[in-house]
N, C-alpha and C positions, 0 to 999 in steps of 0.2 A: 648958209652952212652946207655941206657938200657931205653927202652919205658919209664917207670915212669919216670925217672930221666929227659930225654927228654919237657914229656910233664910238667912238675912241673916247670921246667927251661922256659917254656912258648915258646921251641921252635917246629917248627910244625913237625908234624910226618907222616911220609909215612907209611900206612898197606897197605897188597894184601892179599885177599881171595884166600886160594889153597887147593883146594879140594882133600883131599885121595881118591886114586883110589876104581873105583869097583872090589874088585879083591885083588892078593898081591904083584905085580910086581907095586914096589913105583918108577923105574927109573926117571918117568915120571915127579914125582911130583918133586922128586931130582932136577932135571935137569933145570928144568924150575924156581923152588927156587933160584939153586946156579948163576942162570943166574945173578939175583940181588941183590945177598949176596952185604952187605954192603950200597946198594940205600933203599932198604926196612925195614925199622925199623924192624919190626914183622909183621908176617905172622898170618894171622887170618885162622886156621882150625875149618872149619865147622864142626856140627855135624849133618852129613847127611838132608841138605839144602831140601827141598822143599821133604822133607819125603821119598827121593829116596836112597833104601840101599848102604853104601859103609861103608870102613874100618871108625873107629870109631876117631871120633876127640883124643880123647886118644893116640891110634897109632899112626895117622898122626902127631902129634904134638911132641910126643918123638922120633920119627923117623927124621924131621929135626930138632932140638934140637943135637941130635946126632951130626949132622952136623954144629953145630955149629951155627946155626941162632934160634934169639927168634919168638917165638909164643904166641897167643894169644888162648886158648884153647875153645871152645864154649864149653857151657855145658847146657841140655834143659830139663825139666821139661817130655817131651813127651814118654822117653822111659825108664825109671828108677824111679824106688820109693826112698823113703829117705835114704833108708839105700846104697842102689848100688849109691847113686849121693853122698851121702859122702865118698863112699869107693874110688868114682873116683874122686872125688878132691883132697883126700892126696894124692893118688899115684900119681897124676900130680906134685904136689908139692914136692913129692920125687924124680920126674923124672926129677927136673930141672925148669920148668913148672911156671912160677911166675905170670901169668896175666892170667885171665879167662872173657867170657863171657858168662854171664848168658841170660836167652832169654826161650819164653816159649816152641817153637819149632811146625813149621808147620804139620799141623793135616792128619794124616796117610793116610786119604781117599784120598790127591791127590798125591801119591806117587805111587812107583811101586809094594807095595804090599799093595795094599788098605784095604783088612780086615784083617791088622795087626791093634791091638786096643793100642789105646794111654794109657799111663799110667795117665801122669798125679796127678800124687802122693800129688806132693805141688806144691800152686801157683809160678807163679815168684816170687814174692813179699819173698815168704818162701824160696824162693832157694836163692835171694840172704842173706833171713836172716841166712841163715844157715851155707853161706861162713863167714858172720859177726861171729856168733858162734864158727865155727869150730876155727875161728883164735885168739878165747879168748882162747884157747887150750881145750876146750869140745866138744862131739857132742851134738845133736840134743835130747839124752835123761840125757844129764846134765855129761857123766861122764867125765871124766879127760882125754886127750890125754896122749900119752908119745911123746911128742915135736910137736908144734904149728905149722902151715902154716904160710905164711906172701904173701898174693896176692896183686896187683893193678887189683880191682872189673872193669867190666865194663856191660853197658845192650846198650840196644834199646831205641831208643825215634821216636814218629811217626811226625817228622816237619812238617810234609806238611798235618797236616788236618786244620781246623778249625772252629769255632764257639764251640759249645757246647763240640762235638770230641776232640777240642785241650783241655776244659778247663779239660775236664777228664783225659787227656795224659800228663797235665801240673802238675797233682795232684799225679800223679801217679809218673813223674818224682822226685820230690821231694822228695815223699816215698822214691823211692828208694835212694836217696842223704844221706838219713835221714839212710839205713842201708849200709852206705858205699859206693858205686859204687861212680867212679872216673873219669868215661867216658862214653860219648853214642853216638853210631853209629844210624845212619838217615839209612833210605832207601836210595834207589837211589834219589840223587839231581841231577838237570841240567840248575841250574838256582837257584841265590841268590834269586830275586822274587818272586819264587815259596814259600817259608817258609816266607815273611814278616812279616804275623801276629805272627808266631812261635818267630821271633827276636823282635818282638816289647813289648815282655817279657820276654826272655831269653838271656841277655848279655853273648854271644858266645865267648867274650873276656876273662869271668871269669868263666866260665862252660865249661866244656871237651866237645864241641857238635865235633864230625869227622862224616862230612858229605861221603855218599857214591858215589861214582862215577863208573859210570857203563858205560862197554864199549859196546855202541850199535852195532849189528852185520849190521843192516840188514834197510830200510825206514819201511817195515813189522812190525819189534820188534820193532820199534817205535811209529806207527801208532797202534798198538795191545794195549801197554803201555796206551797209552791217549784214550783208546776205555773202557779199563777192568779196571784199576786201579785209581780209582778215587784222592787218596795220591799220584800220581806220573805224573808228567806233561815234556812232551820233547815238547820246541817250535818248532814252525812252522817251521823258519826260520832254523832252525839246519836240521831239518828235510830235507829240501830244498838243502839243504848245500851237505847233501848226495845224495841225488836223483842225483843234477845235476854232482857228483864227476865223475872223469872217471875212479878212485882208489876209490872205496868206502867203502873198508876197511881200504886204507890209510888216507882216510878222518875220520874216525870211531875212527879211532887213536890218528888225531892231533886234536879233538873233546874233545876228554878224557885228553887231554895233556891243554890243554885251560882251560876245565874247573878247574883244580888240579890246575893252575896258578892263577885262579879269587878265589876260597878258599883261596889260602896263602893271596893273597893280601888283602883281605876282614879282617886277622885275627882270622881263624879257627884254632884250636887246630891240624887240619890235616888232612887227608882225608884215605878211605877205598877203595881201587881198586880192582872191582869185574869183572872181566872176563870172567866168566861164562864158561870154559872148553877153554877160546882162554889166555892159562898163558907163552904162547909163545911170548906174545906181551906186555907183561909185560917192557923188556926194552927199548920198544920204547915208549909205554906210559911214563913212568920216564924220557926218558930223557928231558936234558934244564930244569927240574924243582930245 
C-alpha cells in the first residue's frame, strides 16, 4: 500500500526522517532504512536539515528507492531558483519519486557554511504553486511539458503556536490546501495538550496533520528545547522520567514509542519519526506499534 493510498484509506502511517550522509558512503543510510523496510511506510529525506551540507535529498531519495522503499523527497526554497527547483522535481518524478515536501528551508547562517547565501527564489507558497503547475503538465513560464508528474503534495504547519501566530499559520495552511498539498507535518510534538488551541480549529480527523515525534537523547536536549524554542514544549514529568531512568536511552526510546501510541489512538493521520543521526533505533521505537 503506497503512502497516498494509505493515508486516503484513513489508515495511519509511519514516516522516519533519514538523513543522506555527509560524504558518499550511503551504507549507513541503507542499513539502517532496510532495518525497517516494510514497518515504515516512507522515508522522509531531508534536504540538508538545519542548513548543514550533505548529499542532496535528490540523491538520498533515489538511492533508497533503488532499494525498493518509498520516500518522501523534501524539496526548499533556500538553495535553488525556479528554474533548478523545477528541473528537480521532474527528475524526482522520473526517478520513481511520487511524494514531495515542500518547506521554505532553514536559513544558511546557522549551518556549517554560514556565508553560503540563501536563494530564496520563490516563496513557499510559489513552490508549492509550482508543483500545482508543473502537474497540469506546464512549467512555471506556461510552456507544455512532454509528460506530466503526478505527486501527493505535502508542507509544514507550526501546531504549537498560538494566539495571533496561529491565526497567521492557520491562513496560511489553508493557502496552501487551496494549491494542493495533501499533508502536513508539525514540528516536534510531545504532548496532545500542547497543540489544543491548534485542534480546537483544525479537525485532525479530516486534515492530513502527522505529528512529529522526536526521539529525545539527553534531560539536556530537553531542558534546552523548553529554554530556546518557544513552539516546542517537553513536560516536566517526561522529563523526570529520564532523569531518574537507569537506561536513559532505553527510556528515550519507550518515550518515543508511547507517544506514536497516544497519536494513533487520538486519531492522527500518523506520525513522523525524527532521530536526529540515532536511525539505529528506529526498530525499537516501531516496535508494539
Amino acid at each position: 500500500m503506497t503512502l497516498k493510498s494509505k493515508l486516503e484509506a484513513g489508515n495511519f502511517a509511519i514516516l522516519a526522517e533519514i538523513d543522506p550522509p555527509k560524504g558518499v558512503d550511503v551504507s549507513m543510510m541503507i542499513n539502517n532504512a532496510m532495518k525497517v523496510k516494510g514497518d515504515v511506510d516512507a522515508f522522509i529525506v531531508p534536504e540538508m536539515s538545519s542548513a548543514v551540507m550533505r548529499m542532496s535529498a535528490l540523491g538520498g531519495a533515489m538511492i533508497l528507492q533503488s532499494k525498493g522503499m518509498e520516500t518522501v523527497m523534501q524539496v526548499c526554497c533556500r538553495d535553488r531558483n525556479q528554474l533548478a527547483l523545477q528541473a528537480d522535481i521532474l527528475a524526482a518524478y522520473s526517478c520513481g519519486i511520487k511524494n514531495i515536501m515542500a518547506l521554505t528551508g532553514d536559513s544558511p547562517t546557522i549551518g556549517d557554511h554560514s556565508q553560503a547565501k540563501g536563494v530564496y527564489n520563490i516563496t513557499l507558497l510559489e513552490l508549492i504553486h509550482t508543483i500545482k503547475i508543473l502537474q497540469t503538465g506546464r512549467d512555471m513560464a506556461g510552456i507544455e511539458l512532454t509528460g506530466k508528474p503526478e505527486f501527493l503534495v505535502g508542507s509544514t504547519v507550526n501546531a504549537g503556536l498560538k494566539g495571533n501566530d496561529l491565526e497567521v499559520e492557520l491562513e496560511e495552511m489553508n493557502k496552501k490546501v487551496e494549491e494542493g498539498t495533501k499533508f502536513f507535518i508539525t514540528p516536534p510534538l510531545f504532548s496532545i495538550e500542547s497543540i489544543e488551541s491548534f485542534l480546537n480549529v483544525v479537525d485532525h480527523r479530516k486534515t492530513k496533520i502527522i505529528p512529529t515525534v522526536l526521539l529525545l537523547k539527553s534531560v539536556g536536549m530537553a531542558r534546552y528545547m523548553n529554554r530556546n524554542m518557544n513552539h516546542i514544549h517537553v513536560p516536566e514529568d517526561m522529563i523526570m522520567r529520564i532523569q531518574k531512568a537507569a537506561d536513559k536511552k532505553a527510556e528515550c526510546v519507550l518515550i518515543a514509542n508511547q507517544i506514536i501510541k497516544n497519536f494513533k489512538e487520538e486519531g492522527f493521520s500518523g506520525v513522523n519519526i525524527s532521530t536526529i543521526g540515532w536511525e539505529d533505533k528506529l526498530p525499537e521505537i516501531i516496535k508494539g506499534i
